[in-house]
TIVO-2410 file (N, C-alpha, C; in nm, 3 decimals):
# residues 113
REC num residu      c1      c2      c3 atome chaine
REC   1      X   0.085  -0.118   0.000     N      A
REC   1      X   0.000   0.000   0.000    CA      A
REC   1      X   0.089   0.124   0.000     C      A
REC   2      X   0.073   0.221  -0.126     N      A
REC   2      X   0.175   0.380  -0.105    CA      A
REC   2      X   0.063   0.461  -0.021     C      A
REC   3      X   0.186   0.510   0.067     N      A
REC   3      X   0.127   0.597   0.259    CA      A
REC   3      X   0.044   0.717   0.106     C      A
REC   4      X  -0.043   0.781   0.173     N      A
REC   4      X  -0.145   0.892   0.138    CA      A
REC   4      X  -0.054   1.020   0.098     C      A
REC   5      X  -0.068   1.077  -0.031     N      A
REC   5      X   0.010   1.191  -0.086    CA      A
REC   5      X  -0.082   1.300   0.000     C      A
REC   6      X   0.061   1.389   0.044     N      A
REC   6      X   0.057   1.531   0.162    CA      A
REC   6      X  -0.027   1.598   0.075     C      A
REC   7      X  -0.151   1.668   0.111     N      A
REC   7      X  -0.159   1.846   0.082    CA      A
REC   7      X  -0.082   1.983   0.107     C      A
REC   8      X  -0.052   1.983   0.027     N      A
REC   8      X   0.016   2.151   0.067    CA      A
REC   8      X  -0.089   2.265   0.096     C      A
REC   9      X  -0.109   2.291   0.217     N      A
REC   9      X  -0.252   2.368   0.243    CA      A
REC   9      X  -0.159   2.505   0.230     C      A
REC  10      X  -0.284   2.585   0.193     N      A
REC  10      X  -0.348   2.746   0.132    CA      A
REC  10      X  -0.258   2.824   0.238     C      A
REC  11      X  -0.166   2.761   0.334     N      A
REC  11      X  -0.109   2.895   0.438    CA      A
REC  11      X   0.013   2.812   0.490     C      A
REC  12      X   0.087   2.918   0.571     N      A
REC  12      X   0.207   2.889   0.625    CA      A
REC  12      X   0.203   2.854   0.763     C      A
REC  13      X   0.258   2.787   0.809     N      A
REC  13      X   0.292   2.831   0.996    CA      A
REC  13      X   0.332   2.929   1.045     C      A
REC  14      X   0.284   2.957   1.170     N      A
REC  14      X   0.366   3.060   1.259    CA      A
REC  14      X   0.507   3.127   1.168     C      A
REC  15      X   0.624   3.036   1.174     N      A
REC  15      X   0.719   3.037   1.149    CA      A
REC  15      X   0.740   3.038   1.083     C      A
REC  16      X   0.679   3.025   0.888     N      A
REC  16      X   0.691   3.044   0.781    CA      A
REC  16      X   0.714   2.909   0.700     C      A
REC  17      X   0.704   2.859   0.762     N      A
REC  17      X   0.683   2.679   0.727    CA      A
REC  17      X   0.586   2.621   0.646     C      A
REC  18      X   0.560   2.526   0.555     N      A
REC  18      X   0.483   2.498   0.465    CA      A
REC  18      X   0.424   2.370   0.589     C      A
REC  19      X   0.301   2.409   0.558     N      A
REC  19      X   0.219   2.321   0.610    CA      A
REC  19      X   0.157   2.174   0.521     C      A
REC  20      X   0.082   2.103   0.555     N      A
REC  20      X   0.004   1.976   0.496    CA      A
REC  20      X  -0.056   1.946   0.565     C      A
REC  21      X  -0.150   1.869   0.440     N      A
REC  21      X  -0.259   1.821   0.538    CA      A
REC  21      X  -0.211   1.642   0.491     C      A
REC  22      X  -0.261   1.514   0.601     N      A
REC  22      X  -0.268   1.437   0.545    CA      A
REC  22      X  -0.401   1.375   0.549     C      A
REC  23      X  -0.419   1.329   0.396     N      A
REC  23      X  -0.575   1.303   0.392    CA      A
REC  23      X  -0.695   1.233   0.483     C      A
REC  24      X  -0.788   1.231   0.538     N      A
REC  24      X  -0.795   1.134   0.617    CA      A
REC  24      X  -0.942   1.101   0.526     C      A
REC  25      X  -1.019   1.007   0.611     N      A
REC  25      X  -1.155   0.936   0.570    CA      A
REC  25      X  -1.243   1.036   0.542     C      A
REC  26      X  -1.272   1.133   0.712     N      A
REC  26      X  -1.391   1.222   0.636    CA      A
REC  26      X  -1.378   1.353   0.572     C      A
REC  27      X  -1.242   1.401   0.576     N      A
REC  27      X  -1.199   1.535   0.486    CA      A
REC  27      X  -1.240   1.666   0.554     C      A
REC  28      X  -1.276   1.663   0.712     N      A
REC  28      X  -1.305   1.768   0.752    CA      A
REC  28      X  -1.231   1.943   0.747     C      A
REC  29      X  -1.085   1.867   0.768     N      A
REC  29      X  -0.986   1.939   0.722    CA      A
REC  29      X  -0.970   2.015   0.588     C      A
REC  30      X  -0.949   1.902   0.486     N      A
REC  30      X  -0.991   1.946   0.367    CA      A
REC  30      X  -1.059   2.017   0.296     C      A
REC  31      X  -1.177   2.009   0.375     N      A
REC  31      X  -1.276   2.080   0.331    CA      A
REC  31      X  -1.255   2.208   0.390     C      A
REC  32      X  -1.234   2.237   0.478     N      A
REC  32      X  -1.212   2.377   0.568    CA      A
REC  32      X  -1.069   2.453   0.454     C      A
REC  33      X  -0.985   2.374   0.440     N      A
REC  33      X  -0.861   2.389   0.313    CA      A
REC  33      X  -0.932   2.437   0.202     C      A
REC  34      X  -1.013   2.384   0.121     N      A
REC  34      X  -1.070   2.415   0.020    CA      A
REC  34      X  -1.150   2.540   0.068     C      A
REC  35      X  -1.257   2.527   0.179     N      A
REC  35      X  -1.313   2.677   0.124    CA      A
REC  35      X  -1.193   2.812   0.181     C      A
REC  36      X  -1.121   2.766   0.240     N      A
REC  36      X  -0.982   2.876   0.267    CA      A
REC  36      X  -0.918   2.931   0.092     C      A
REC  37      X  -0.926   2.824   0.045     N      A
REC  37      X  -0.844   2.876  -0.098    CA      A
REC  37      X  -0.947   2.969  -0.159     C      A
REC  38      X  -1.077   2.871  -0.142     N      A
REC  38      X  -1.184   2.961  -0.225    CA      A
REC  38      X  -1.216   3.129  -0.193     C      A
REC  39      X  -1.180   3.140  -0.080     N      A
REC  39      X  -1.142   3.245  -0.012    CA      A
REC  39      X  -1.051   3.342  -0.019     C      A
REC  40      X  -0.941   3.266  -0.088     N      A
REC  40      X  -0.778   3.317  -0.139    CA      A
REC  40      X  -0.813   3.419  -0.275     C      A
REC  41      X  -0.836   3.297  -0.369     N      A
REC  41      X  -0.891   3.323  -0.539    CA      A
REC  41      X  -1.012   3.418  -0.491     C      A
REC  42      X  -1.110   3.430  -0.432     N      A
REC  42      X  -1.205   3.521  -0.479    CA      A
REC  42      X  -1.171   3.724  -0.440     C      A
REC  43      X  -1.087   3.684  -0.296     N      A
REC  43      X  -1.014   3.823  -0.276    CA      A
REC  43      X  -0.914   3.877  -0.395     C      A
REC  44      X  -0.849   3.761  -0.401     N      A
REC  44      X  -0.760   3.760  -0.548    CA      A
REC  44      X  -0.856   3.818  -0.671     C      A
REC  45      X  -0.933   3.816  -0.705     N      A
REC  45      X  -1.004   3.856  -0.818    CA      A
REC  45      X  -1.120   3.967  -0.796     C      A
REC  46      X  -1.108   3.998  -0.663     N      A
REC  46      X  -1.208   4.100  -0.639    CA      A
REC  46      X  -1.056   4.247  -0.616     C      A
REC  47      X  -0.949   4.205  -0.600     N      A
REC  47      X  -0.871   4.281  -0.603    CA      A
REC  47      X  -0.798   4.328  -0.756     C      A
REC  48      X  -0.816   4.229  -0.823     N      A
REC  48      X  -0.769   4.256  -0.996    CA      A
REC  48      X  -0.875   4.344  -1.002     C      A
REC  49      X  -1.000   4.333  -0.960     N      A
REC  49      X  -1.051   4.439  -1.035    CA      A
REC  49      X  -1.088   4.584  -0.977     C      A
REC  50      X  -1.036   4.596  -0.835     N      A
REC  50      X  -0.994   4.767  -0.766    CA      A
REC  50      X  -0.815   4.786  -0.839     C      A
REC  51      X  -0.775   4.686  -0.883     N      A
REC  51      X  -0.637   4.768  -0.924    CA      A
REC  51      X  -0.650   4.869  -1.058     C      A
REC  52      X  -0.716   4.792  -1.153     N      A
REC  52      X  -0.666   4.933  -1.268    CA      A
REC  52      X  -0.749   5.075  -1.245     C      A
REC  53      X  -0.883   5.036  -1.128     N      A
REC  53      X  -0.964   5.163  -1.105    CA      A
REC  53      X  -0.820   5.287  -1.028     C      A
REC  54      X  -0.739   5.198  -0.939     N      A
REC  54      X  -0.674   5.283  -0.859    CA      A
REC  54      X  -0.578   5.341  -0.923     C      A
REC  55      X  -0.507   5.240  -1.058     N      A
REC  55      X  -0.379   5.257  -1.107    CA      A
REC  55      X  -0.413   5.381  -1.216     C      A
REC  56      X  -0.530   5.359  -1.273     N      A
REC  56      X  -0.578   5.490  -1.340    CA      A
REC  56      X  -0.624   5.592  -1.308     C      A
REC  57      X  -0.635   5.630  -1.164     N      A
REC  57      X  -0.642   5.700  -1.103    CA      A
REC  57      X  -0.516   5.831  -1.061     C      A
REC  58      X  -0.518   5.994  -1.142     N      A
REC  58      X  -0.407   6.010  -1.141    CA      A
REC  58      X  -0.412   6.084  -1.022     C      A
REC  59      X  -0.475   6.101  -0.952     N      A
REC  59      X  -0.503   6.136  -0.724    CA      A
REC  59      X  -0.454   6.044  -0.712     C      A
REC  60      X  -0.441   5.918  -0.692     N      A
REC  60      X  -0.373   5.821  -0.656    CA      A
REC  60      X  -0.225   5.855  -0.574     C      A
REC  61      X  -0.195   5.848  -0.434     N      A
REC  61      X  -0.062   5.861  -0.417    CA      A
REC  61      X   0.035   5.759  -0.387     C      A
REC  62      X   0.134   5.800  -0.322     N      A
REC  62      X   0.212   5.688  -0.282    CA      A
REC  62      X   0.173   5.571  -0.214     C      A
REC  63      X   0.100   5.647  -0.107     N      A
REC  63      X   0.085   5.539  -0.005    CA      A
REC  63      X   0.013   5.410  -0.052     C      A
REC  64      X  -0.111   5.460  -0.124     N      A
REC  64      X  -0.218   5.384  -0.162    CA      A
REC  64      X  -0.178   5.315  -0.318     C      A
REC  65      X  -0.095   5.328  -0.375     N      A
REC  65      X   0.003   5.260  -0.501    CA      A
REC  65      X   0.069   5.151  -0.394     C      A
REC  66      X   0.160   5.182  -0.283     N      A
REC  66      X   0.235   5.107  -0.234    CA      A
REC  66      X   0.134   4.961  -0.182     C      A
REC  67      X   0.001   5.034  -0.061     N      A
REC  67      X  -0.048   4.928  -0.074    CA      A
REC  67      X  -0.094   4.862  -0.155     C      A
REC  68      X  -0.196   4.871  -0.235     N      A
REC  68      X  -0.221   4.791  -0.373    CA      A
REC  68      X  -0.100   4.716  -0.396     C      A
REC  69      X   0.037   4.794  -0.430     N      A
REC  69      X   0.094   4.688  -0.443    CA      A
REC  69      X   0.166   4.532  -0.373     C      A
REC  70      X   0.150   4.631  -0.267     N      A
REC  70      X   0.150   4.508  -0.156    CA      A
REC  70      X   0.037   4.393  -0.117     C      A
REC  71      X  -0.055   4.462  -0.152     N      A
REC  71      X  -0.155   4.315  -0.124    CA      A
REC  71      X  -0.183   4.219  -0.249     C      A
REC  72      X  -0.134   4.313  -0.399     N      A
REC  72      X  -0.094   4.227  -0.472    CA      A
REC  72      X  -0.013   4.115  -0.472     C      A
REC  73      X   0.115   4.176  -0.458     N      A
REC  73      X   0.214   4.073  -0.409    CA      A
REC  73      X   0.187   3.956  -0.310     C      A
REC  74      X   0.090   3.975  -0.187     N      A
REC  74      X   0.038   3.879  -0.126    CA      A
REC  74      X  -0.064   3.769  -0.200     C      A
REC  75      X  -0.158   3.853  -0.294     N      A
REC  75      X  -0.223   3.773  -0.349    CA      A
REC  75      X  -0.181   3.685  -0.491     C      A
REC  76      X  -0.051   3.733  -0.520     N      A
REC  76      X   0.004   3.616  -0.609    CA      A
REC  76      X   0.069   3.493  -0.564     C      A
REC  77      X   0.128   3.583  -0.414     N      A
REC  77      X   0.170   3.436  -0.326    CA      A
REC  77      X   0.107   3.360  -0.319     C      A
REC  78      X  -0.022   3.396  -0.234     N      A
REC  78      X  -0.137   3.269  -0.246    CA      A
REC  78      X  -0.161   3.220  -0.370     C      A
REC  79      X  -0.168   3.238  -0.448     N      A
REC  79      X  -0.225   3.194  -0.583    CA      A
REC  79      X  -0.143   3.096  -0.611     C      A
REC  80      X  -0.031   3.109  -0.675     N      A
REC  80      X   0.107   3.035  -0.663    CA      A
REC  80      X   0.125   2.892  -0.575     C      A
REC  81      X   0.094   2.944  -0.484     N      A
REC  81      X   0.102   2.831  -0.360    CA      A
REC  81      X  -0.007   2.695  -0.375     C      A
REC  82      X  -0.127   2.820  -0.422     N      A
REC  82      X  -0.260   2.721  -0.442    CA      A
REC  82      X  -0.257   2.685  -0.572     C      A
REC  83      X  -0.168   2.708  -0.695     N      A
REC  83      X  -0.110   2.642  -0.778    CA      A
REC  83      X  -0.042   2.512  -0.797     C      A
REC  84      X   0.068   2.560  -0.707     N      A
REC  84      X   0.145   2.428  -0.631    CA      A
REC  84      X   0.068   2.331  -0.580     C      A
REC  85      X  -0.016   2.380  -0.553     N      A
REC  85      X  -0.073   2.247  -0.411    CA      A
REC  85      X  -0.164   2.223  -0.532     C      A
REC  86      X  -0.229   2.237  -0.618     N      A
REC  86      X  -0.362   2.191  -0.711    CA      A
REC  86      X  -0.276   2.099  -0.838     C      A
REC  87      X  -0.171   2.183  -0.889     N      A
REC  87      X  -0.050   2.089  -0.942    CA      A
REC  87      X  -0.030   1.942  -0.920     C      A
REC  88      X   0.048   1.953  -0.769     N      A
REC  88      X   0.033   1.833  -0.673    CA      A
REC  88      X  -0.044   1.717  -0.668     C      A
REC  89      X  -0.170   1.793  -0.664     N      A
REC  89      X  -0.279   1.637  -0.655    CA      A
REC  89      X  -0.338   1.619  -0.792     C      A
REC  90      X  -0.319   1.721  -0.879     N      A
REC  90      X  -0.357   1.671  -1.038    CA      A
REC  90      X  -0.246   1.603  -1.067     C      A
REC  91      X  -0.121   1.609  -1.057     N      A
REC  91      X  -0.019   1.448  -1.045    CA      A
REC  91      X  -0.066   1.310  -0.950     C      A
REC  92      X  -0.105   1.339  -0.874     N      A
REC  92      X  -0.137   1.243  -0.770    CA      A
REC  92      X  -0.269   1.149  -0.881     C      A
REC  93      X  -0.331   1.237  -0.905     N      A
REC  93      X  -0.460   1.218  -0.971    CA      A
REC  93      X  -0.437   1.138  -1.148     C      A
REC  94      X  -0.343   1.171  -1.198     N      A
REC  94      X  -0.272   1.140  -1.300    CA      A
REC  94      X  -0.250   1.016  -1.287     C      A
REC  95      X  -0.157   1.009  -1.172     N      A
REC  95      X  -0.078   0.881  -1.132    CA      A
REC  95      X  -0.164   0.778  -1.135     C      A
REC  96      X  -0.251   0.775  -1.040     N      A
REC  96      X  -0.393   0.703  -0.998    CA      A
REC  96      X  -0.478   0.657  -1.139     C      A
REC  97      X  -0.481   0.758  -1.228     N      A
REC  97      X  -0.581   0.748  -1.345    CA      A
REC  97      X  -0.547   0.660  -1.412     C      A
REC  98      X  -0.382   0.664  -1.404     N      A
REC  98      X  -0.269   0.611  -1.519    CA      A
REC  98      X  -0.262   0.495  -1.517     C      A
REC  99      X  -0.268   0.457  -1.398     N      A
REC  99      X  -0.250   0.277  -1.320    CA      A
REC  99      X  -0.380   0.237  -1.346     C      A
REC 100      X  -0.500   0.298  -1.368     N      A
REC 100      X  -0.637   0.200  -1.427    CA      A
REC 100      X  -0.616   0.159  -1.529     C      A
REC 101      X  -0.564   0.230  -1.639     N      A
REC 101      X  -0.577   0.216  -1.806    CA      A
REC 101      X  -0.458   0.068  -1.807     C      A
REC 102      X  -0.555  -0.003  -1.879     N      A
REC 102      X  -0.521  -0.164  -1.873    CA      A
REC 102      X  -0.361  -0.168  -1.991     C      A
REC 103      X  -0.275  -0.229  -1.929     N      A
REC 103      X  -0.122  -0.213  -1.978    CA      A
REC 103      X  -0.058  -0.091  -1.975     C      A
REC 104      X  -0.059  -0.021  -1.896     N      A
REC 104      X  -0.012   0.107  -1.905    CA      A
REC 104      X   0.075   0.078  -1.758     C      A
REC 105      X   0.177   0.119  -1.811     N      A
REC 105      X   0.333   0.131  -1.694    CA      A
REC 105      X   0.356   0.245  -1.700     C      A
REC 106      X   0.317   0.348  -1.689     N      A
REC 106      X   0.346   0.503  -1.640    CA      A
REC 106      X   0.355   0.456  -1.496     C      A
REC 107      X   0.467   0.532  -1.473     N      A
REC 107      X   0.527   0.561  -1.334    CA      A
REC 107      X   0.514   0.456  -1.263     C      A
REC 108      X   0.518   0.284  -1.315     N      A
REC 108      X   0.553   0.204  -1.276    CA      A
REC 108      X   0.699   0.161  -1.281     C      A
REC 109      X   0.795   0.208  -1.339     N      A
REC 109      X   0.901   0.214  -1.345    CA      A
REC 109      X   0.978   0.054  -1.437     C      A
REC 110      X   0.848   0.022  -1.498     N      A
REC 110      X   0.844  -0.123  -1.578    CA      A
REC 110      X   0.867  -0.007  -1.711     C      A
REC 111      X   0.942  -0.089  -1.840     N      A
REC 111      X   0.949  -0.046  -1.961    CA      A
REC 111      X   0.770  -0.091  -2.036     C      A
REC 112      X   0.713   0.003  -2.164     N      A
REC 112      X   0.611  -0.035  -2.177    CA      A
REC 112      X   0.670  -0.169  -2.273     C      A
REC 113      X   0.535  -0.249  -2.315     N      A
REC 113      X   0.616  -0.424  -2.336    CA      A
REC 113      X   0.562  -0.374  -2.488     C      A
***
C-alpha cells in the first residue's frame, strides 16, 4: 500500500513553514482547506478588479500605489502556492488514473512491453 500523498494547504505556519494536510476518511480538514483557498482566489479577483480603477487614477498617491501593491504581491503568493498544491494532486490524480488504463506502466518504473 503507497502511505497517502501530503496536501500543501493554502497557508504557512507561525514560522513560515509549509504546512500539509494528510488526507484522512472524512476530509473535515480538507474541506475547511478548500473553502480557505476559495477564499484566497475570490479576494484575489475582487482585487484585480480595484487595481486598474486605482492605477488609473491620477489622485492616486504613494501610499495607496504602495499598498495595492503590496496586497498584490500577497495575493500572487497565495495563488502560486494554491497552484502548487492543485498541481500536486492533479499528479497524484494522473498517477492514480494512469494505473487503471489496462497495460499502461506510467510511473511504474516497468518499460512499456
Amino acid at each position: 500500500m503507497t502511505p497517502p500523498r501530503l496536501r500543501l494547504l493554502p497557508r504557512r505556519s507561525p514560522d513560515g513553514k509549509p504546512c500539509y494536510l494528510v488526507p484522512s476518511d472524512d476530509g473535515s480538514v480538507g474541506t475547511r482547506a478548500d473553502l480557505f483557498e476559495e477564499v484566497q482566489l475570490t479576494m484575489a479577483s475582487e482585487l484585480l478588479g480595484h487595481a486598474p480603477v486605482l492605477l488609473g487614477n491620477p489622485r492616486a498617491d504613494v501610499a495607496e500605489l504602495r499598498f495595492l501593491a503590496s496586497r498584490l504581491c500577497e495575493s500572487l503568493r497565495d495563488t502560486a502556492r494554491l497552484a502548487e498544491s492543485r498541481g500536486g494532486r492533479l499528479d497524484a490524480y494522473a498517477d492514480g488514473a494512469a494505473a487503471l488504463v489496462p497495460g499502461n506502466t506510467a510511473g511504474s518504473g516497468q518499460e512499456p512491453s
